[in-house]
C-alpha positions, 0 to 999 in steps of 0.5 A: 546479510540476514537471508530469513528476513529477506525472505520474509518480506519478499514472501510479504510482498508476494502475498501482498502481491495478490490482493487485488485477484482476492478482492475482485473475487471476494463478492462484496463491495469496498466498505464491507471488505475493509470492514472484515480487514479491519476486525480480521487485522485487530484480531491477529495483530492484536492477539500477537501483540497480547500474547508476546506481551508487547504490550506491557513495554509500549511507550505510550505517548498522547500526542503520538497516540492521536496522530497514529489515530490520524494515520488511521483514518487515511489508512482505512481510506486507502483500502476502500479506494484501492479496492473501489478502483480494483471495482472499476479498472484493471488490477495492474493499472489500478496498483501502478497508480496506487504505487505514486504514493512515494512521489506524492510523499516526495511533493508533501516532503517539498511543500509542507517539510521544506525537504530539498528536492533534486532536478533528477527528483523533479524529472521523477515525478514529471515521468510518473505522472506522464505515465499515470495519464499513459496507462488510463487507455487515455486514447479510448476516453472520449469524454470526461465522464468515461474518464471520471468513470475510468476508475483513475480518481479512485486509484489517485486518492487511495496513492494519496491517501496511502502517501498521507499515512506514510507522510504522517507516520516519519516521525512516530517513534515510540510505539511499535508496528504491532501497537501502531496497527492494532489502533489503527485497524480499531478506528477502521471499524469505528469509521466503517460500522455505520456505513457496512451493508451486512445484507451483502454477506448473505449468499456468499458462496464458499468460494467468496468466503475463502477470498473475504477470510483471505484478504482479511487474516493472509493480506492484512494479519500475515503479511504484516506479521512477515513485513514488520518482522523483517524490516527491522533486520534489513538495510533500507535498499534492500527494503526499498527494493523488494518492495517492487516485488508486490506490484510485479506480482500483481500485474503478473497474476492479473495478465496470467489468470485475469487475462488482462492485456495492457495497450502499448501505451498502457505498458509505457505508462507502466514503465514510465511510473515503476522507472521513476519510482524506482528512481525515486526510492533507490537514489536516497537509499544508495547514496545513504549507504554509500555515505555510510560505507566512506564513514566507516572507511575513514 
């Protein structure tokens, strides 16, 4: 087992873990959050692509090029709900939403791939979405504008969207992460330039700064170095489950510092969406192996 690479990605994971306390204390708003991402990813990916020359052996390919492009916008799109629904609700609850994305991956697989979907994968997604419903506080929306308020379609549309990128992205193959990234943090700051208020910028304090830096070079231009450093060295279970490592670390740092205090009901969902994801994700990843393992037996 390669134990470098394992520690890589739960460090990227942990990281990852804590950019909801970093874009709560940022002092912008979504758009112009991503935005920074945006240019701070293509700066340091890209310099990292540039400087290892990597890209003088991409293999570049028109089709796979615009559907990277496509991948792109749905990414963007994925940030900027995130980070609006981490405006509106508590981080916990906003990442435990925003983790569905492999059940919603799981639904466009079924419906638009024809891939087979099991009764325990059914039961799955019945449970998530149980739970997503638990951990809104439904109890304490009276009405369908708290609701609509709540901050819960934000946090939806960002799993849909981060499912969409997942979903569009099975089947590239030929460029790299690095030349994946930096094209896709490109039409980021295409979408955005229009719509960014830079009068936000102005008065930020030492501290925001350090935060807005932090979410663009540490979350986006690190953490993907680590993450696509290491994956390629691991086996997908074990991919599959340190990447529950940022969630836990984000309702960690949200209940210790942010002093949030889920209901019993908002734990339950909690429960309810990380159990059948876990579910989920680890049953392919398992049985793979264990084919794997009778292959090589024989």
């Amino acid at each position: 087992m390669n134990v470098s690479a394992i520690l890589k990605l739960a460090a990227s994971m942990a990281i990852f873990g804590s950019i909801g306390l970093f874009t709560v204390n940022a002092g912008i708003p979504a758009i112009e959050l991503v935005f920074v991402r945006c240019i701070c990813a293509t700066l340091f990916l890209g310099g990292l692509w540039f400087v290892t020359g990597g890209h003088k052996t991409e293999a570049w390919n028109r089709k796979e090029a615009i559907q990277i492009l496509c991948c792109g916008v749905f990414l963007v799109l994925n940030w900027v709900f995130l980070f609006k629904a981490f405006e509106e609700m508590s981080i916990s609850i906003a990442i435990s939403i925003y983790n569905l994305a492999p059940i919603i991956v799981l639904i466009l697989g079924a419906v638009f791939l024809r891939e087979r979907v099991t009764i325990g994968n059914v039961a799955a997604i019945i449970v998530c979405f149980m739970g997503a419903i638990f951990i809104t506080g439904i109890e304490h929306l009276h009405s369908i504008e708290a609701f609509m308020n709540s901050g819960f379609l934000w946090a939806l549309l960002s799993a849909f969207c981060y499912a969409m990128t997942m979903f569009l992205s099975k089947t590239l193959k030929n460029l790299s992460p690095y030349a994946t990234t930096f094209l896709q943090t490109i039409v980021g700051i295409v979408m955005l330039l229009s719509m960014c208020d830079f009068s936000v910028f102005h008065g930020l304090s030492a501290k925001n700064i350090f935060f807005i830096l932090g979410t663009g070079i540490i979350h986006t231009g690190f953490v993907y170095y680590l993450f696509f450093d290491s994956i390629r060295h691991l086996p997908t279970i074990i991919v599959s489950v340190l990447t529950f490592v940022d969630p836990v670390v984000a309702i960690l740092l949200d209940i210790t510092i942010l002093s949030f205090r889920p209901t019993w009901l908002q734990c339950v969902g909690i429960l309810f969406i990380f159990g059948g994801i876990l579910y989920t994700v680890l049953k392919p990843a398992s049985s793979a192996e264990t084919r794997k393992q009778k292959k090589l037996a024989q």
